[in-house]
PQR file with spaces between the fields and no chain letter, atoms N, CA, C, O and H, PARSE charges and radii, in Angstrom:
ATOM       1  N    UNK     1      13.179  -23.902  -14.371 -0.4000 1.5000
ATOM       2  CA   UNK     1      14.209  -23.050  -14.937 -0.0000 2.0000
ATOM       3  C    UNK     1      14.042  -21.641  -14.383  0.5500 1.7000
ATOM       4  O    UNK     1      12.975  -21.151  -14.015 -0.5500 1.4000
ATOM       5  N    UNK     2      15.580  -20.886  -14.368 -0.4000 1.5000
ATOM       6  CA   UNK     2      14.992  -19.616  -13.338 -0.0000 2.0000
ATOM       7  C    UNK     2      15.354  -18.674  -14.598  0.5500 1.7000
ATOM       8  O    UNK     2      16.258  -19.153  -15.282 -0.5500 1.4000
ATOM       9  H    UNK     2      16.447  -21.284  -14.667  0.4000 1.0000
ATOM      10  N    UNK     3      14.824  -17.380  -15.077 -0.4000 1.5000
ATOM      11  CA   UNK     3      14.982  -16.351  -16.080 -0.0000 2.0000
ATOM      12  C    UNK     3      15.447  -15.049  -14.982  0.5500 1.7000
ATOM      13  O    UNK     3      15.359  -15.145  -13.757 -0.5500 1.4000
ATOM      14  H    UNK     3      14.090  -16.990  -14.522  0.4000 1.0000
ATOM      15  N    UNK     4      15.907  -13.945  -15.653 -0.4000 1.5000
ATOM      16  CA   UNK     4      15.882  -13.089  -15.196 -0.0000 2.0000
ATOM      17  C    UNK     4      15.582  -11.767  -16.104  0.5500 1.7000
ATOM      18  O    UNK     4      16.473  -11.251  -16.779 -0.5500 1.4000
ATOM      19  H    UNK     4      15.979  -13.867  -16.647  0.4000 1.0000
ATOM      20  N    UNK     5      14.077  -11.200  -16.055 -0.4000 1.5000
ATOM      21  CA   UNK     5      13.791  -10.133  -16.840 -0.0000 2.0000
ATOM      22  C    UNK     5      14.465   -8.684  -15.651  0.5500 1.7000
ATOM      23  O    UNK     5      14.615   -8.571  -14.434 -0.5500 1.4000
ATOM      24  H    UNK     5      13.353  -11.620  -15.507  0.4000 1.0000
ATOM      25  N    UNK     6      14.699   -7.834  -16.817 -0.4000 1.5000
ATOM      26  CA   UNK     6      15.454   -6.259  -16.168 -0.0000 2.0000
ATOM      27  C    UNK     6      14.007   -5.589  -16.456  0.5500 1.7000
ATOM      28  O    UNK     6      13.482   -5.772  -17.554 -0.5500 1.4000
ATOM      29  H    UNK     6      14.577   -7.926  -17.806  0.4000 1.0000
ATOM      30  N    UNK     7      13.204   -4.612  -15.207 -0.4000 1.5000
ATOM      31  CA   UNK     7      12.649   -3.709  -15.524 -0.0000 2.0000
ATOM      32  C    UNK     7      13.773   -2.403  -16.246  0.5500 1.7000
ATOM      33  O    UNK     7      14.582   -1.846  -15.504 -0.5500 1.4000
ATOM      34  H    UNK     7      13.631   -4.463  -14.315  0.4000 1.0000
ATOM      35  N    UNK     8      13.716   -2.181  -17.155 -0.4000 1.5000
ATOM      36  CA   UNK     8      14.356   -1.245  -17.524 -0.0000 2.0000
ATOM      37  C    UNK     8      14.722    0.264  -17.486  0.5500 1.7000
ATOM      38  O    UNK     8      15.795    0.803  -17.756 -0.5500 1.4000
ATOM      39  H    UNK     8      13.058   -2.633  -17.758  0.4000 1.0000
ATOM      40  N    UNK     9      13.044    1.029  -16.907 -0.4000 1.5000
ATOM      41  CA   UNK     9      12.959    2.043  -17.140 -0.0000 2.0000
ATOM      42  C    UNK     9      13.684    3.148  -16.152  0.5500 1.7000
ATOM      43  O    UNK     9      13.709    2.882  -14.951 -0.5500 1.4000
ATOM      44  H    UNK     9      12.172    0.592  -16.687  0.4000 1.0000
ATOM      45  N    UNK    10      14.282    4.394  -16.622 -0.4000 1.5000
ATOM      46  CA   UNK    10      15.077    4.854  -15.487 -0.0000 2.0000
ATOM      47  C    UNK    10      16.745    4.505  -14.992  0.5500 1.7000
ATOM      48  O    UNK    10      17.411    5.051  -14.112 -0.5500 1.4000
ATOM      49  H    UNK    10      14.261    4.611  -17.598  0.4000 1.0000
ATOM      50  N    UNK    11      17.094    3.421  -15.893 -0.4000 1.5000
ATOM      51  CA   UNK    11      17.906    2.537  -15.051 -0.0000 2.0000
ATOM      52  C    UNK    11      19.148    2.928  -16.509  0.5500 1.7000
ATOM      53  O    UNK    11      19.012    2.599  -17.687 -0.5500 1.4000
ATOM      54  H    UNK    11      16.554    2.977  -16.607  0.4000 1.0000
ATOM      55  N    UNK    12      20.446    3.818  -15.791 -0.4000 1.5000
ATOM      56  CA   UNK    12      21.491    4.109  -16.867 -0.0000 2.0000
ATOM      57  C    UNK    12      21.905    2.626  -17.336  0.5500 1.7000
ATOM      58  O    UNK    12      21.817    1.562  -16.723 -0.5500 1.4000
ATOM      59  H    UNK    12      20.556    4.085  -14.834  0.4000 1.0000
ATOM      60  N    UNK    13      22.355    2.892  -18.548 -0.4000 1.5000
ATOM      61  CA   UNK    13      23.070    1.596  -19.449 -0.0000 2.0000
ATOM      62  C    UNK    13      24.265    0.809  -18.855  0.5500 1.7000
ATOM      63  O    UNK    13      24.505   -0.396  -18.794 -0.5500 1.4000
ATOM      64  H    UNK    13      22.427    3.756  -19.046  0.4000 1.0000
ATOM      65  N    UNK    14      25.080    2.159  -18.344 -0.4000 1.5000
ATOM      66  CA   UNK    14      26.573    1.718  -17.427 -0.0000 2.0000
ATOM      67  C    UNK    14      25.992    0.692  -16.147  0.5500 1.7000
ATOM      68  O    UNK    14      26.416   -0.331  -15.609 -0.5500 1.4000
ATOM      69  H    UNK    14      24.885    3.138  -18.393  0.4000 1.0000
ATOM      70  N    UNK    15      25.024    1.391  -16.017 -0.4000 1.5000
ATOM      71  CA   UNK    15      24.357    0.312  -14.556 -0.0000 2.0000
ATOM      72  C    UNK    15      23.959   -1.598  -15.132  0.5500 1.7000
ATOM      73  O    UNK    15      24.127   -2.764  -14.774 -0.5500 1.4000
ATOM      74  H    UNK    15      24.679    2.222  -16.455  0.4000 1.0000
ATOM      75  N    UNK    16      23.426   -0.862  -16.096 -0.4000 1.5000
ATOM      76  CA   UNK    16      23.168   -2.291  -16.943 -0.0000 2.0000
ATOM      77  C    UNK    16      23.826   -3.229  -16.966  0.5500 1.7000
ATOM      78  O    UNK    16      23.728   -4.321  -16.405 -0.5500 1.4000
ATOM      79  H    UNK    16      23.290    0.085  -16.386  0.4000 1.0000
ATOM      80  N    UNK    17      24.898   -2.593  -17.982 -0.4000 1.5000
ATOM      81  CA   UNK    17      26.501   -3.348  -17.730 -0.0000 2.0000
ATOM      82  C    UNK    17      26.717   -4.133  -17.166  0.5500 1.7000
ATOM      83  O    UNK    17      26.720   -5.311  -17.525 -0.5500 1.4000
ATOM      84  H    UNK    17      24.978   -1.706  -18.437  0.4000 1.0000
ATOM      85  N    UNK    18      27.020   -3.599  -15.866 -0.4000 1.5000
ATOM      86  CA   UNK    18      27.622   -4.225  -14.815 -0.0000 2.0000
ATOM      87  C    UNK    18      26.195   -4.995  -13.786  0.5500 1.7000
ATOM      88  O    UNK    18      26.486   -5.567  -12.736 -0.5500 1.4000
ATOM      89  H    UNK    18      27.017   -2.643  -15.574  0.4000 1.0000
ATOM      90  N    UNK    19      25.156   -4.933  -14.114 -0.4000 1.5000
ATOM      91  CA   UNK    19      24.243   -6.051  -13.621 -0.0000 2.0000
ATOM      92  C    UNK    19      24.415   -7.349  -14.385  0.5500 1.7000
ATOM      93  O    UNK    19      24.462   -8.390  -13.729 -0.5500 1.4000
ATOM      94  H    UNK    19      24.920   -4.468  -14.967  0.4000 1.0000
ATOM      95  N    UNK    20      24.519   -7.396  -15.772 -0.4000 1.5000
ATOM      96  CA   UNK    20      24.431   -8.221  -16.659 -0.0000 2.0000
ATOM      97  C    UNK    20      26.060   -9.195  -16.810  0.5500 1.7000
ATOM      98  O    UNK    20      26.244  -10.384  -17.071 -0.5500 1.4000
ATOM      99  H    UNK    20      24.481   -6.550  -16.305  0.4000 1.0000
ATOM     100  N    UNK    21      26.894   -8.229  -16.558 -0.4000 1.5000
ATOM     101  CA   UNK    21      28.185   -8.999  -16.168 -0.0000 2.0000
ATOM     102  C    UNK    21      28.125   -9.579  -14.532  0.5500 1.7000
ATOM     103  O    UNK    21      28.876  -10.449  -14.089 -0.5500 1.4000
ATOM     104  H    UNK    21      26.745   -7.264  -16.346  0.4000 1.0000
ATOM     105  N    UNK    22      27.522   -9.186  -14.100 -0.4000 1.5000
ATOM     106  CA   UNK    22      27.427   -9.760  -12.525 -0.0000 2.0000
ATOM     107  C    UNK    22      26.497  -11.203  -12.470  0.5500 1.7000
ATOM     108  O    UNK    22      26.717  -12.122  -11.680 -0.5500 1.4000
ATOM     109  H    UNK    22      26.912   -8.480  -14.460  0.4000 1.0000
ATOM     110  N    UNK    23      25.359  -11.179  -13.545 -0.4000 1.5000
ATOM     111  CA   UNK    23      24.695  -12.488  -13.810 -0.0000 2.0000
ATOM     112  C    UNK    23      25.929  -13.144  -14.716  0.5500 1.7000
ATOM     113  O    UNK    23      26.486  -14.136  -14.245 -0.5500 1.4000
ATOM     114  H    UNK    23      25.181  -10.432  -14.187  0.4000 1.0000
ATOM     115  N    UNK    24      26.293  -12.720  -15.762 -0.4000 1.5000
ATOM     116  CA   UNK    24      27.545  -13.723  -16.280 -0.0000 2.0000
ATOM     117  C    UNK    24      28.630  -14.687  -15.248  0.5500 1.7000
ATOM     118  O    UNK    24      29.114  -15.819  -15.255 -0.5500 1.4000
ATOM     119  H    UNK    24      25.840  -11.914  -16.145  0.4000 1.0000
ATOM     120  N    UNK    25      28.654  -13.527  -14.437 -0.4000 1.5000
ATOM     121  CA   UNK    25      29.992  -14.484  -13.418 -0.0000 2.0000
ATOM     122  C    UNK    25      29.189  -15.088  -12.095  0.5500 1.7000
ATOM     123  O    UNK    25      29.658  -15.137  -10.958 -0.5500 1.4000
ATOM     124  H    UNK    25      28.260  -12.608  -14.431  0.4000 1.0000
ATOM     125  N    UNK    26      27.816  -15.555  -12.523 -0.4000 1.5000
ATOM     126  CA   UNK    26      27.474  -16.194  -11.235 -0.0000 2.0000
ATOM     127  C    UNK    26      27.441  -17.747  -11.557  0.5500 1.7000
ATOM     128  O    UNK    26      26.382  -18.325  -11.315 -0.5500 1.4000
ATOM     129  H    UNK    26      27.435  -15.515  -13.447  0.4000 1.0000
ATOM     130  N    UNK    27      28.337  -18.371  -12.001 -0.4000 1.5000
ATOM     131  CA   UNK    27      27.994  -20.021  -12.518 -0.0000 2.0000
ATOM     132  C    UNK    27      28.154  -20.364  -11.167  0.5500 1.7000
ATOM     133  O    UNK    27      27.484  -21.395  -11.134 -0.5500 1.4000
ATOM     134  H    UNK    27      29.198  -17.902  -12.198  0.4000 1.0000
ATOM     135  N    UNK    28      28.583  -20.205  -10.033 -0.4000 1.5000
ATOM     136  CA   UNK    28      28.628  -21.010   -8.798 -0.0000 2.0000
ATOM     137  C    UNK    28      27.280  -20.376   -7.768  0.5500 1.7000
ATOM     138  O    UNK    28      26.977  -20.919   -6.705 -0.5500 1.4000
ATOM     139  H    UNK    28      29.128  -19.367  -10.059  0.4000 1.0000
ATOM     140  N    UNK    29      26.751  -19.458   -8.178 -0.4000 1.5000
ATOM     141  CA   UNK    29      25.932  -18.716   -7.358 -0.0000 2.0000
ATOM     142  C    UNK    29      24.953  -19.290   -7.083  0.5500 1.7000
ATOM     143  O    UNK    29      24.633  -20.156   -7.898 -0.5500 1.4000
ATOM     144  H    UNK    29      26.996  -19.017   -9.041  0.4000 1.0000
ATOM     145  N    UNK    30      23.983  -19.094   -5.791 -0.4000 1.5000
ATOM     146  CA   UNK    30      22.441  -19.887   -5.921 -0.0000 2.0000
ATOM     147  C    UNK    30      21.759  -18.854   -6.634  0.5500 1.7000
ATOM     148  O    UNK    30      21.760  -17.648   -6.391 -0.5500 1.4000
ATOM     149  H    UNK    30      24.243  -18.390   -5.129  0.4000 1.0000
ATOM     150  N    UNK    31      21.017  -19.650   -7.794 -0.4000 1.5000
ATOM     151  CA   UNK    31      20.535  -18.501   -8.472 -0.0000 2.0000
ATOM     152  C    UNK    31      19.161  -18.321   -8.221  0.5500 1.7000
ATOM     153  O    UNK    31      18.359  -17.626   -8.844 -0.5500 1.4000
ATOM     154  H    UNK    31      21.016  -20.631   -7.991  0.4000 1.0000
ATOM     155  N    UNK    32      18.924  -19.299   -6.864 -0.4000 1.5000
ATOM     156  CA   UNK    32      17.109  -18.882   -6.271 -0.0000 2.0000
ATOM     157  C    UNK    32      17.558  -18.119   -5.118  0.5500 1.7000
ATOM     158  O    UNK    32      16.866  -18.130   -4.100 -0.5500 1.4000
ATOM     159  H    UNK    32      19.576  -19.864   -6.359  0.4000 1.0000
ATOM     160  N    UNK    33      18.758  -17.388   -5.172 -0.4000 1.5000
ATOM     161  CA   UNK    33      18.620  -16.268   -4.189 -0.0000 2.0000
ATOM     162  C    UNK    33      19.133  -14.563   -4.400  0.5500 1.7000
ATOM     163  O    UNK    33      20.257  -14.158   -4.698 -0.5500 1.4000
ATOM     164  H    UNK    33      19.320  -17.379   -5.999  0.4000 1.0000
ATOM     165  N    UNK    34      18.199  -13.968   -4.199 -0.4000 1.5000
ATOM     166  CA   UNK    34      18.413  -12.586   -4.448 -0.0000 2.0000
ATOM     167  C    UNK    34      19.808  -12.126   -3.742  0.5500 1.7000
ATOM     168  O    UNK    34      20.814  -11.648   -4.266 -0.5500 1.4000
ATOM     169  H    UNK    34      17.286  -14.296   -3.958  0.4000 1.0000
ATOM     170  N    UNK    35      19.605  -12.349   -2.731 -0.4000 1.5000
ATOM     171  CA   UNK    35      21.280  -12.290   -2.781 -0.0000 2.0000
ATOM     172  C    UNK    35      22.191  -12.298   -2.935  0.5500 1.7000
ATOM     173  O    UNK    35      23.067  -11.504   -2.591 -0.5500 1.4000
ATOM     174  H    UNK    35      18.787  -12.737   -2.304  0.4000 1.0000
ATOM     175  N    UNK    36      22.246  -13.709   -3.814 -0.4000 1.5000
ATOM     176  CA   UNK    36      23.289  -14.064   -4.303 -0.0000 2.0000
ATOM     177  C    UNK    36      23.429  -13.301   -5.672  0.5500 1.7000
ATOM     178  O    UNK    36      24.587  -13.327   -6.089 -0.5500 1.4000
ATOM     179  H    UNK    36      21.535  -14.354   -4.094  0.4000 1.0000
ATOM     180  N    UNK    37      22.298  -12.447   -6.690 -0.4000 1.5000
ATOM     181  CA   UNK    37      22.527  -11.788   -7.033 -0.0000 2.0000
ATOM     182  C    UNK    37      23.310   -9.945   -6.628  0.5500 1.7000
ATOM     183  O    UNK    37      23.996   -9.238   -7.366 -0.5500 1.4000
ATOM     184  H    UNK    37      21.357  -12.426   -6.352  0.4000 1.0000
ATOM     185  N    UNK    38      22.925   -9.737   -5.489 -0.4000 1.5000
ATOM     186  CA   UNK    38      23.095   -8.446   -5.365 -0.0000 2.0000
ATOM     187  C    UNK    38      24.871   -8.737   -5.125  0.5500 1.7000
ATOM     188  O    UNK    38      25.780   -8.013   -5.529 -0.5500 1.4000
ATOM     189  H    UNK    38      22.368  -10.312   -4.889  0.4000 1.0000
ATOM     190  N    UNK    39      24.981   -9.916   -4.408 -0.4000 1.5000
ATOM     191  CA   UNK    39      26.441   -9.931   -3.681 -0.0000 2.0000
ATOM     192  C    UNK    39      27.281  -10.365   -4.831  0.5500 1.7000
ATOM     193  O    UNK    39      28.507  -10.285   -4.758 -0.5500 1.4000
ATOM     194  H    UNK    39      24.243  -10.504   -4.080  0.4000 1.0000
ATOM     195  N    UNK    40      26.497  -10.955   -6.204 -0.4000 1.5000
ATOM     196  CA   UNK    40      27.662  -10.845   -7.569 -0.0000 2.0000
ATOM     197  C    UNK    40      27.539   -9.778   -8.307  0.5500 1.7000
ATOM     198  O    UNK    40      28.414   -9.826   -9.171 -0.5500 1.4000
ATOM     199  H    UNK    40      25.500  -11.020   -6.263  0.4000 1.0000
ATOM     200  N    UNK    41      26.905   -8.844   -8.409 -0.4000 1.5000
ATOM     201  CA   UNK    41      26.721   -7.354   -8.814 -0.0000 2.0000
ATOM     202  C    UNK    41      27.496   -6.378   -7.868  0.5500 1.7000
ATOM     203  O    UNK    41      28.066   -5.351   -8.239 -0.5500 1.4000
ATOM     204  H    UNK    41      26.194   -8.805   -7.707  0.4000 1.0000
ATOM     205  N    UNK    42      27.458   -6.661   -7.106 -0.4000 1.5000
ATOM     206  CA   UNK    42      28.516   -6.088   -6.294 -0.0000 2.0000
ATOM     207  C    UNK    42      30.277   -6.057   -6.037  0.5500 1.7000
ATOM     208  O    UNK    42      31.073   -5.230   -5.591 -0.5500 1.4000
ATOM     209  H    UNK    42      26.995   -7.495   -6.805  0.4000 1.0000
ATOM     210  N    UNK    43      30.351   -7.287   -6.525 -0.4000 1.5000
ATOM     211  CA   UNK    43      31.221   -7.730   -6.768 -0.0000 2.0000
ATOM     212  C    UNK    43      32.336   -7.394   -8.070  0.5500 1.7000
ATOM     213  O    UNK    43      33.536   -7.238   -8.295 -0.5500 1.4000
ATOM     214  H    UNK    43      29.704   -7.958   -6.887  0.4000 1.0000
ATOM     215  N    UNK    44      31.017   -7.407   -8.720 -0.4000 1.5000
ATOM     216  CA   UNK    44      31.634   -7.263  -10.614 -0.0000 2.0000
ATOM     217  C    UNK    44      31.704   -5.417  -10.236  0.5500 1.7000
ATOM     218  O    UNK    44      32.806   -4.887  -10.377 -0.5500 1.4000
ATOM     219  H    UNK    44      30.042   -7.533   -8.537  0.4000 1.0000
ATOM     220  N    UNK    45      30.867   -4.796   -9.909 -0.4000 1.5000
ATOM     221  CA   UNK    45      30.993   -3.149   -9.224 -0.0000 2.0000
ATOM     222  C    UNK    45      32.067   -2.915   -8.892  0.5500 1.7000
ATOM     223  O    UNK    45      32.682   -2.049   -9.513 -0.5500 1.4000
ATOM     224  H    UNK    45      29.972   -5.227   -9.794  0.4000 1.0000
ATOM     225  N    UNK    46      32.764   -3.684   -7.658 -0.4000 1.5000
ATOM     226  CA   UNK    46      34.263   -3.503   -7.024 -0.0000 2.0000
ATOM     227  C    UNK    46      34.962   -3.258   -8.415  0.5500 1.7000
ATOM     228  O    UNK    46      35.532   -2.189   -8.637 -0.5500 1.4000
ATOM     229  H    UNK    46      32.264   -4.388   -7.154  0.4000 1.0000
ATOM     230  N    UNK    47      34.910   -4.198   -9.278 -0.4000 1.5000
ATOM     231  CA   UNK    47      35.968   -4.197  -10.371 -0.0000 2.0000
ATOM     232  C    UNK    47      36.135   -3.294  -11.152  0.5500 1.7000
ATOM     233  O    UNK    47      37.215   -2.785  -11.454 -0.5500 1.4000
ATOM     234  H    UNK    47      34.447   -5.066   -9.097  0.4000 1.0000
ATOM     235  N    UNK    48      34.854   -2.959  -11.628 -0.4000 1.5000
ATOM     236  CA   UNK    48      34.647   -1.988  -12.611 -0.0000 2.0000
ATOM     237  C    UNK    48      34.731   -0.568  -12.080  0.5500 1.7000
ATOM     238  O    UNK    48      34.841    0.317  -12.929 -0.5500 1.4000
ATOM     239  H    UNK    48      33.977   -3.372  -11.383  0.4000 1.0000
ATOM     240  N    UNK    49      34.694   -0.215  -10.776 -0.4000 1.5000
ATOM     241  CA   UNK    49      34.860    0.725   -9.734 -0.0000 2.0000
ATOM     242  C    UNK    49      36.269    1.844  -10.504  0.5500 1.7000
ATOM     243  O    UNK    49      36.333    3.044  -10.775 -0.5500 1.4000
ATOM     244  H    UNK    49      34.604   -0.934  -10.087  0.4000 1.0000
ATOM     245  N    UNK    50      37.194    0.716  -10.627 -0.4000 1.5000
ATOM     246  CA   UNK    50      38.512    0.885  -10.931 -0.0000 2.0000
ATOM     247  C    UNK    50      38.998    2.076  -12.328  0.5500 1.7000
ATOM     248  O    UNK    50      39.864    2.937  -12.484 -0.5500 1.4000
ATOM     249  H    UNK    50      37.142   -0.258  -10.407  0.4000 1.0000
ATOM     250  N    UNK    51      37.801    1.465  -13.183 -0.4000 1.5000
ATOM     251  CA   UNK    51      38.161    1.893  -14.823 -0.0000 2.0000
ATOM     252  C    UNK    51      36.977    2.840  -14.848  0.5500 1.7000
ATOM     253  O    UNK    51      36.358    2.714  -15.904 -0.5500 1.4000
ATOM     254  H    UNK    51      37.098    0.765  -13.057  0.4000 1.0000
ATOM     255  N    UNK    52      36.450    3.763  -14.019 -0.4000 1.5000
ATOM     256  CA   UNK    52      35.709    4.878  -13.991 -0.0000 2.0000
ATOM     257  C    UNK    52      34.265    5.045  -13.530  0.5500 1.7000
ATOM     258  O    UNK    52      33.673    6.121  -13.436 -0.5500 1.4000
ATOM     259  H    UNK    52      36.954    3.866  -13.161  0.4000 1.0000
ATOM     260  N    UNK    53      33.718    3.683  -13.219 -0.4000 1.5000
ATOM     261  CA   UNK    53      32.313    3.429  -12.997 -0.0000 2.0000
ATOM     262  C    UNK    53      31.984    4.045  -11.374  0.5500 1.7000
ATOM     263  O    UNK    53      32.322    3.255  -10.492 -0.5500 1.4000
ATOM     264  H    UNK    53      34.199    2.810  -13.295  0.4000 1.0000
ATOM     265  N    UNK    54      31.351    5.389  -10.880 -0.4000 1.5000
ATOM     266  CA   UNK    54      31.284    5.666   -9.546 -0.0000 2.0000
ATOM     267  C    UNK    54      29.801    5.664   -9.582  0.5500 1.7000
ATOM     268  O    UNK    54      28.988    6.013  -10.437 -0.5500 1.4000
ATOM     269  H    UNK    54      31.077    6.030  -11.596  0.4000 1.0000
ATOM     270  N    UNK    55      29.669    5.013   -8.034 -0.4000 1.5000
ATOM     271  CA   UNK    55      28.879    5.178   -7.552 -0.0000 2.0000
ATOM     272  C    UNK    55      28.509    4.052   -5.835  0.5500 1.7000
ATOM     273  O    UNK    55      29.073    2.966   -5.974 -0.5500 1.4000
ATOM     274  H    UNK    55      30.329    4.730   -7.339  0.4000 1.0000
ATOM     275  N    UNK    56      28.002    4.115   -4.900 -0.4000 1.5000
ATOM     276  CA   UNK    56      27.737    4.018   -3.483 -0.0000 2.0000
ATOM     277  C    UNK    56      27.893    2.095   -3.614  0.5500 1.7000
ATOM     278  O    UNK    56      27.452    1.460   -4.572 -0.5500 1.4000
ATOM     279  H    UNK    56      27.544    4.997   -4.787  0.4000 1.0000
ATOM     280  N    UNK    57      28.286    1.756   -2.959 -0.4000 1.5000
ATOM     281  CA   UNK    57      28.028   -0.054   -2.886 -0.0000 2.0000
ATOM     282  C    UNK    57      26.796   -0.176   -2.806  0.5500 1.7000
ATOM     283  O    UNK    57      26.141   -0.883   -3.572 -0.5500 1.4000
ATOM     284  H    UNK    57      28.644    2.272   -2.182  0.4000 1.0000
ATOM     285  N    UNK    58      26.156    0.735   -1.535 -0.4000 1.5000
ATOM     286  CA   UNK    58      24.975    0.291   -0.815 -0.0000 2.0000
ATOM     287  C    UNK    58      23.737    0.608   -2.103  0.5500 1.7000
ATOM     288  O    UNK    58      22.756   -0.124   -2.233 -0.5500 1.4000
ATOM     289  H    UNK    58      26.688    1.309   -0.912  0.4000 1.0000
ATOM     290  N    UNK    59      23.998    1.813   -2.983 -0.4000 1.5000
ATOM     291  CA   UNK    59      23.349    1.978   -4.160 -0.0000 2.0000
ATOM     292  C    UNK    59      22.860    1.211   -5.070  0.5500 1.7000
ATOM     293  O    UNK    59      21.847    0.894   -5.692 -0.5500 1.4000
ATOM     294  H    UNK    59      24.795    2.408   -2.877  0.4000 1.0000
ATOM     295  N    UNK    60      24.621    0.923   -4.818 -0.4000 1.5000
ATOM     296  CA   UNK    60      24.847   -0.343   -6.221 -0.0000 2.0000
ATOM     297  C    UNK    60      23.735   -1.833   -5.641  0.5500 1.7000
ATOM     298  O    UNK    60      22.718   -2.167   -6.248 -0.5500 1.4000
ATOM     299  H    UNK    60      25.444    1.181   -4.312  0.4000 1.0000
ATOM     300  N    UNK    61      24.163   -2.403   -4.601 -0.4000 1.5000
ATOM     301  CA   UNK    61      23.453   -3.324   -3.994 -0.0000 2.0000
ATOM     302  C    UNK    61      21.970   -3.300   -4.391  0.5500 1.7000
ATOM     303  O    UNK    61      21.361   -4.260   -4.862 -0.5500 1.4000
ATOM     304  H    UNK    61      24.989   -2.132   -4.107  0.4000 1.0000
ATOM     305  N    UNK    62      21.357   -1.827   -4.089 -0.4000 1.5000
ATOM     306  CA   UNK    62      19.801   -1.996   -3.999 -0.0000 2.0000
ATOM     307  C    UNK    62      19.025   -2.148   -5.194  0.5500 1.7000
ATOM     308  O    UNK    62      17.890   -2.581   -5.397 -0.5500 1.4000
ATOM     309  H    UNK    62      21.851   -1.046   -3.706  0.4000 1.0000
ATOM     310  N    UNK    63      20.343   -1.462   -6.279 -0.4000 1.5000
ATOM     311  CA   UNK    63      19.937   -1.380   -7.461 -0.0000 2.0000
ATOM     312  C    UNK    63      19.651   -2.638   -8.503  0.5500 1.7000
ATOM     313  O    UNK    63      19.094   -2.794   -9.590 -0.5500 1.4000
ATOM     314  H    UNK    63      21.264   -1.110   -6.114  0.4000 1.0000
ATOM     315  N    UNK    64      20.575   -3.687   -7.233 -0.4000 1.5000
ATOM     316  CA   UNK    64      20.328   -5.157   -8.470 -0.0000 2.0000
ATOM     317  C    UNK    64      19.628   -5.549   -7.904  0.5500 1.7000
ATOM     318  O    UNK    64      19.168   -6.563   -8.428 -0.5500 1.4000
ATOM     319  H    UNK    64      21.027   -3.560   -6.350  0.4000 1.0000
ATOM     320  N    UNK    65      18.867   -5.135   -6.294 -0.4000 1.5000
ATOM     321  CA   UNK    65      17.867   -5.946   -5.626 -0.0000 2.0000
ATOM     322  C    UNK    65      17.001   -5.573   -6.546  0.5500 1.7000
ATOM     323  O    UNK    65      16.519   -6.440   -7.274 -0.5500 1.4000
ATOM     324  H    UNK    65      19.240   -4.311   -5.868  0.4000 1.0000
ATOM     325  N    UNK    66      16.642   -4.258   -6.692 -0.4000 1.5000
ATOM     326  CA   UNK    66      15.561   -3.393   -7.662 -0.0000 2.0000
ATOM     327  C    UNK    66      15.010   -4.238   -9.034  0.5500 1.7000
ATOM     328  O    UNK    66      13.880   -4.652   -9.291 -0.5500 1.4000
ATOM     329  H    UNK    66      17.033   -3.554   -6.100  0.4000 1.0000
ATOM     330  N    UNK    67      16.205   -4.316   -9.762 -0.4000 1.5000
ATOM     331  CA   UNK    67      15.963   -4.146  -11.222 -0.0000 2.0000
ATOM     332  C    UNK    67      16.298   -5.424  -11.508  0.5500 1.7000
ATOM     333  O    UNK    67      16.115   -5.661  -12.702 -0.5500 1.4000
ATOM     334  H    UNK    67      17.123   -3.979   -9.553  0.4000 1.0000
ATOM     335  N    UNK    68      16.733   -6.381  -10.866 -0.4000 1.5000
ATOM     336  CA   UNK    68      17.003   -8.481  -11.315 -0.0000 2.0000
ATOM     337  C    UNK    68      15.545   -8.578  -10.728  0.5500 1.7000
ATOM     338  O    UNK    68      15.237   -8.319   -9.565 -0.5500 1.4000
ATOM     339  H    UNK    68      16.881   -6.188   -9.896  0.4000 1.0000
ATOM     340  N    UNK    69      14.723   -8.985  -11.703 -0.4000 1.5000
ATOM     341  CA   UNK    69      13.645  -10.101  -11.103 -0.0000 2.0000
ATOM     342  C    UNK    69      13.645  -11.611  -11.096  0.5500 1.7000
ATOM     343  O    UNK    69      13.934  -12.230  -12.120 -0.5500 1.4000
ATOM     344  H    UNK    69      14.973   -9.195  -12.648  0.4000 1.0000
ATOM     345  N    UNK    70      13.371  -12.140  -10.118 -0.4000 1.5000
ATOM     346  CA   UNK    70      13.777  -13.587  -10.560 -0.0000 2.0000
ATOM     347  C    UNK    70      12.422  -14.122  -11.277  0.5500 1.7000
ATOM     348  O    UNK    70      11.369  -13.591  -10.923 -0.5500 1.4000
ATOM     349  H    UNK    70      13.136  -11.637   -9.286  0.4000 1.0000
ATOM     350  N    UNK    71      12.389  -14.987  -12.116 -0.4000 1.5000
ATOM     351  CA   UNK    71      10.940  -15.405  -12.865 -0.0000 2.0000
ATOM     352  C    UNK    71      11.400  -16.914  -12.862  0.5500 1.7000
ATOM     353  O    UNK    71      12.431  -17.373  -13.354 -0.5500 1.4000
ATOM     354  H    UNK    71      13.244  -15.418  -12.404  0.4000 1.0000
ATOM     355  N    UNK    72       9.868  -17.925  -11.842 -0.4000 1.5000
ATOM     356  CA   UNK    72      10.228  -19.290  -12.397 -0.0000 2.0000
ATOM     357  C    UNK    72       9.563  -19.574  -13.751  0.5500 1.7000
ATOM     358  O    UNK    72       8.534  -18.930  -13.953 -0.5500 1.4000
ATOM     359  H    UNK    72       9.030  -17.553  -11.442  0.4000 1.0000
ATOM     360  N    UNK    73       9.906  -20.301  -14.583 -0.4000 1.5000
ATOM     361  CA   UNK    73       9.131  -20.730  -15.741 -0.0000 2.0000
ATOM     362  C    UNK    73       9.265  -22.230  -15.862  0.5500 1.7000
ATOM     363  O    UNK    73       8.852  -22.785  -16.881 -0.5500 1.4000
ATOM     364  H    UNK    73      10.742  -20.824  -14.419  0.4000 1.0000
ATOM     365  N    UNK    74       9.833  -22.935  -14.856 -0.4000 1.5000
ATOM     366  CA   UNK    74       9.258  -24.275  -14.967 -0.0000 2.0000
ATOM     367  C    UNK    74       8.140  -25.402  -15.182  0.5500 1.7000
ATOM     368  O    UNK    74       8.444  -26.593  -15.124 -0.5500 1.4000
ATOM     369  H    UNK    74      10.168  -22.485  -14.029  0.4000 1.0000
């Protein structure tokens, strides 16, 4: 089974957000790849981009590389 703990510290709430909605909309995603997290956080970013959320893609990107850890607990 794969978990995903957030180091938290440092890390705004709005950013949160939109990491945690970016794991919501990954039901097709590989979820043993970091990538495939950053590129659905990125994604859900584009959207939310819209309704006031600023900040860099490439930011945004590093920031879910950063702060998604993947944990096996199988």
């Amino acid at each position: 089974m794969v978990t995903f703990r957030f180091k938290t510290k440092d890390v705004p709430q709005e950013y949160m957000v939109a990491i945690l909605a970016a794991l919501m909309t990954m039901e097709n995603a590989d979820l043993q790849s970091q990538e495939s997290v950053a590129t659905s956080a990125w994604q859900v970013f584009s959207r939310l981009e819209a309704t006031g959320l600023r900040m860099g893609t490439y930011y945004f990107e590093r920031l879910a590389r950063r702060y998604v850890q993947k944990d096996s607990d199988s």
